[in-house]
Structures are given as C-alpha cells and as structure tokens.
C-alpha positions in Angstrom: -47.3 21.4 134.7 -43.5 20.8 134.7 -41.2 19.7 136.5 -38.7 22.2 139.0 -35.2 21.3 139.2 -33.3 19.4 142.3 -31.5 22.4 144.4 -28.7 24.2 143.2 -25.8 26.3 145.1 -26.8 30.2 144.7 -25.8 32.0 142.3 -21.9 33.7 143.3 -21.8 36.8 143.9 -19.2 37.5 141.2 -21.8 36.7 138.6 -25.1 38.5 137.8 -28.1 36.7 136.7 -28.6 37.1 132.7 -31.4 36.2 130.4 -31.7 32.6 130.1 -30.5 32.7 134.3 -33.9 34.4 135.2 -36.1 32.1 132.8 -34.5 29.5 134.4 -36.1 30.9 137.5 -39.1 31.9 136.2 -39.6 28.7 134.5 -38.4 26.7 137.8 -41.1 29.0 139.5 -44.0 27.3 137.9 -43.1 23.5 138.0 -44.8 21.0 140.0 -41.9 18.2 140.3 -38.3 18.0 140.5 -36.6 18.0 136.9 -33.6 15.3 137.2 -31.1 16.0 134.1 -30.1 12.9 132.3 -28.4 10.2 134.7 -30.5 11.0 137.9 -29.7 13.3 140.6 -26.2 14.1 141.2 -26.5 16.3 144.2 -26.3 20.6 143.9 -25.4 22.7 141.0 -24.0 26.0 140.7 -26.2 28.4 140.0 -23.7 30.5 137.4 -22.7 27.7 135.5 -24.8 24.6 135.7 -21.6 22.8 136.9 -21.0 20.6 140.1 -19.0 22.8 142.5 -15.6 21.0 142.1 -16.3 21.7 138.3 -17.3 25.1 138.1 -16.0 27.7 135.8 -18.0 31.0 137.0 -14.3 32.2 137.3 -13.2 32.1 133.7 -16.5 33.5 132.2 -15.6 36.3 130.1 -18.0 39.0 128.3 -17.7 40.7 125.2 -18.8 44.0 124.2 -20.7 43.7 120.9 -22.9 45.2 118.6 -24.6 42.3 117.8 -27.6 40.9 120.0 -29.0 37.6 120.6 -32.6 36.7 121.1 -33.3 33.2 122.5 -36.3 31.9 122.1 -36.5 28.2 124.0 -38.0 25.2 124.4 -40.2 24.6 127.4 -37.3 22.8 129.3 -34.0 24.3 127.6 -33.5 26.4 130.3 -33.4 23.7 132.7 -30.7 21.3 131.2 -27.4 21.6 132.1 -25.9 20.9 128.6 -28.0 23.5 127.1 -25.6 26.2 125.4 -27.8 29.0 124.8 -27.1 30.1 128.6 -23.2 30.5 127.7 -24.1 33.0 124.8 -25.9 34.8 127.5 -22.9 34.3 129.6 -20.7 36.1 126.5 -23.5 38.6 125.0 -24.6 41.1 127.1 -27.6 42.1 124.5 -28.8 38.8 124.8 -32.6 38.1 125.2 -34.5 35.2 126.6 -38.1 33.8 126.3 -39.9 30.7 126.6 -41.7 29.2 123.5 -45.5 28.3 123.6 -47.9 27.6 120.6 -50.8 29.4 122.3 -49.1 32.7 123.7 -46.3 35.1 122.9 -44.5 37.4 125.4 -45.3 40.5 125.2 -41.7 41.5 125.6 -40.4 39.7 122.4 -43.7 40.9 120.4 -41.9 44.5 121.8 -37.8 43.3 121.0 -38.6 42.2 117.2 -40.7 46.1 116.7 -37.5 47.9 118.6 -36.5 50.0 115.5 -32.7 49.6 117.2 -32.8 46.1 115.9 -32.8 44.4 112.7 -34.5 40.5 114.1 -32.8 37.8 111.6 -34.1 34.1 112.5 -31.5 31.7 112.2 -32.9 29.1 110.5 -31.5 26.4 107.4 -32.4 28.3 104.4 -34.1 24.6 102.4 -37.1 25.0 104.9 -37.9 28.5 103.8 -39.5 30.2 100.9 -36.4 31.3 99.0 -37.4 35.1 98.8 -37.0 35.3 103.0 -33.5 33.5 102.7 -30.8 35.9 103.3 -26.7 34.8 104.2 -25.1 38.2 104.6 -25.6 40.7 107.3 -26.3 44.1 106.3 -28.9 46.0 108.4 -30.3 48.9 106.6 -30.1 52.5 108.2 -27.6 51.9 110.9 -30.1 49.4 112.5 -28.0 46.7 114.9 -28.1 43.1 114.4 -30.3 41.1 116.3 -30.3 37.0 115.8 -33.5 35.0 116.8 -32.0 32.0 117.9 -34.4 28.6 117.9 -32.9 26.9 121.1 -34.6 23.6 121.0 -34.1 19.9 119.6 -34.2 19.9 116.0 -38.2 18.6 115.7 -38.7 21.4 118.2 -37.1 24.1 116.4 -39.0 23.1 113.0 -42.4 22.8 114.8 -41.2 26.6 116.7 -40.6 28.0 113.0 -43.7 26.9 111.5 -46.1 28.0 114.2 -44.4 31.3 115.2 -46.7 33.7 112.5 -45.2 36.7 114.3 -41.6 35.9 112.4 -43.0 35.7 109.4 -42.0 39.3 108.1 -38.5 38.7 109.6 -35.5 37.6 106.9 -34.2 34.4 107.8 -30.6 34.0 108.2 -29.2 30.8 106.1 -25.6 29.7 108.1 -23.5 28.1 105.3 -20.9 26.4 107.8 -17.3 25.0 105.8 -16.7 23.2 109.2 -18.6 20.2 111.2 -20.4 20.8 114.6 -17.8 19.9 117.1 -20.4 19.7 120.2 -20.7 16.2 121.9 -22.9 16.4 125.0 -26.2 16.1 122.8 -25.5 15.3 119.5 -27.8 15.8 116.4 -28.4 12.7 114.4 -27.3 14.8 111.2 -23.9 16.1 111.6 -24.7 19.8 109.6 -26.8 20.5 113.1 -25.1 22.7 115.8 -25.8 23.6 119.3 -26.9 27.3 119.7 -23.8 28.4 120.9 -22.2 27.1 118.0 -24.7 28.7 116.3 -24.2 32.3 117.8 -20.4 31.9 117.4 -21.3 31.8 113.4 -23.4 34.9 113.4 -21.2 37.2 115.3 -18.4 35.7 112.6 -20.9 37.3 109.8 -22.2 40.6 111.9 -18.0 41.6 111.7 -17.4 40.8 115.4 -14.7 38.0 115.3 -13.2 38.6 119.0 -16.7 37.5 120.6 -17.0 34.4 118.4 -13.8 33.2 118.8 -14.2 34.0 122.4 -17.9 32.0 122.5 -16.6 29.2 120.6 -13.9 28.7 122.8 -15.9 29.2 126.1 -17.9 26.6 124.4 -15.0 24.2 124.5 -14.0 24.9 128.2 -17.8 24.1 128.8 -17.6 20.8 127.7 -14.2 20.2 129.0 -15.8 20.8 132.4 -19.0 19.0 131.8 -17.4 15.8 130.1 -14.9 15.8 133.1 -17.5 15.9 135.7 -19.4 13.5 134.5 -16.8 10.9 134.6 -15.6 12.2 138.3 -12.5 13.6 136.5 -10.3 16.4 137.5 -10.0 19.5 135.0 -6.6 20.7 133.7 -7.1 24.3 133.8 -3.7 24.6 132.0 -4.0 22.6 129.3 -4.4 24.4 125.5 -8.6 24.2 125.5 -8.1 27.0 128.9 -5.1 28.7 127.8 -7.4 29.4 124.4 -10.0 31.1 126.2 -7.5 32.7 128.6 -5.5 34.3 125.6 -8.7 36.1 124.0 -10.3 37.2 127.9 -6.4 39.1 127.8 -7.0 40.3 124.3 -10.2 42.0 124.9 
C-alpha cells in the first residue's frame, strides 16, 4: 500500500477539481500512511494549488480554451507531490486527462480515450528510444481528428520503464520534441539538462498543435509556480508585481 498525504485546506470554492485533483483523491483514497513531501511535514496545503496558504495562487489560475488535449498518465505517487507540474497543465487545459500507471492493469477509461475517434493519441516520448518508423515531430492529425498528447509524468527511469511496458501504445505515433532551448525548471531537476518537467513539456506540444496563446500562457503559469513554491520554501514573501506575475497577468488579459 501507499502512503496518504498529511491534511490539506479544501479545495476553494472558486476552483473545480480537474483530472490530476480527483487522482489525487482517488489515489489518497487507497493509502495506508501519511505521504510527507520532501523536508517533512510543513503543516496544511491548499487543496487548488498544492501551496501553503500564505503562498497560494488559486487566484491567478488561468484556463485556456484549446483544441489540443492532454492525457497524463502518472506515476504511482505524482499526483501526490507538490512540485509535480502535470497538475498545472490540468489547471491550463481543460481536455486534460488523468490516470494512474500500473504494470499489471490499465484503466478502462484510457483503454476508451486512446480508441475515441475525436482524438489522434501522440506519446511524447525522445524519438532515440523508439523504432524510427513510429517517430513523428510535426502535428498533423488526419481527417479533422484533434490532438491528443500522452504525457509520461514520472521520473525519467519511470517514464522509460512506463514506455516499454505499456503494449497498448504501441500503435500510437510517438511524438519526438526537438527543443532549441534548456529546461528552465528547478524544483526537481533531471540529471541531464535536455529533460523537462511535464508542464514544460505540454507548453512544447501546444507550440506544435498551432495553439501559441495556451503555451505561452502554461509556460508562464509554470514560472509563477515556482516563484511561489521557491519562496515558500525559504519562508519568503511573493512579489505579485514583479515581471514573472505581470507575464502571466498580460496573457490571462489577452485571452
């Protein structure tokens, strides 16, 4: 069994539960023991951001309509860390998808997502580990079909041991990112600096489904996430003024 989480604040009732919020509480549902995030217990959490109180930024979550969806599929405890960054995609996304990863068993609801004729599935997933013929880097769903982007949210041994024994995405393209830029995520750093976090990741394929707006808007949501977090952790106040805010401010007023 795993491990629940210490208490959290509830959720505010300015923000609706999402994807990776209900497998949170699905996956809290069946643990045995408190999970404790990195550091040890720091006291309650909100429940729409992952923040301490004095840190939270439910307020500033935007959403942005897109054609484009996102299907997480997560490690056993990704949905339980407070760094993880698939949860601000579903924050963003509104199409976005969530379900927990496991060897032995498959959801029946993603077995039912990846046969949706509405969707064309792409896993995202560096092109050198795949047989060359299921390596695509455009986006171009046939016959009007919408994007869909099967997201690996795990550490990087997870997400190669999740690609090699998931047979059902084995008929599904796979989606080679070719990045020009450096991940610029710092809470859990990759030990190879061509690795991003997931929401880094989703920022990049809305860039190549044609929806710019929503990954500028992610990636800089991203940034105010780790503004908060970062400050947080070392008992900091947050400048909601400064040009990381005003960023994300400008494209919520764009919309």
């Amino acid at each position: 069994m795993g491990r629940s989480e210490a208490p959290g604040t509830a959720l505010p009732a300015s923000v609706a539960p999402h994807a990776v919020s209900r497998l949170r509480t699905e996956r809290l549902a069946r643990s045995a023991k408190p999970f404790l995030a990195r550091g040890g217990p720091k006291g309650a959490r909100c429940a729409g951001c992952r923040l301490v109180p004095s840190h939270c930024m439910c307020a500033l979550r935007p959403e942005v309509p897109t054609r484009a969806g996102m299907c997480l599929l997560m490690a056993d405890i990704e949905p339980l860390k407070p760094s993880n960054t698939g949860w601000l995609i579903a924050d963003v996304v509104a199409d976005t998808f969530a379900f927990g990863w496991a060897r032995t068993e498959v959801h029946p609801g993603l077995l039912a997502l990846l046969a949706d004729p509405q969707w064309q599935p792409y896993v995202v997933f560096p092109g050198e580990f795949v047989a060359p013929e299921r390596v695509v880097t455009e986006v171009a769903p046939p016959n009007g079909k919408r994007p869909l982007f099967v997201l690996l949210d795990a550490t990087w041994p997870e997400a190669r041991k999740m690609f090699r024994k998931s047979p059902y995405l084995d008929h599904l393209p796979v989606l080679s990112l070719q990045p020009e830029q450096l991940s610029r995520y710092h809470l859990r750093r990759s030990t190879r600096m061509d690795h991003f976090c997931t929401s880094e990741v989703g920022a990049l394929c809305l860039e190549l489904a044609g929806e710019p707006h929503a990954a500028h808007t992610l990636e800089a949501y991203l940034d105010v996430f780790t503004d908060h977090y970062l400050q947080a952790k070392h008992q900091l106040p947050v400048d909601g003024s400064d040009a990381v805010h005003q960023r994300l401010m400008d494209l919520r007023s764009a919309r």
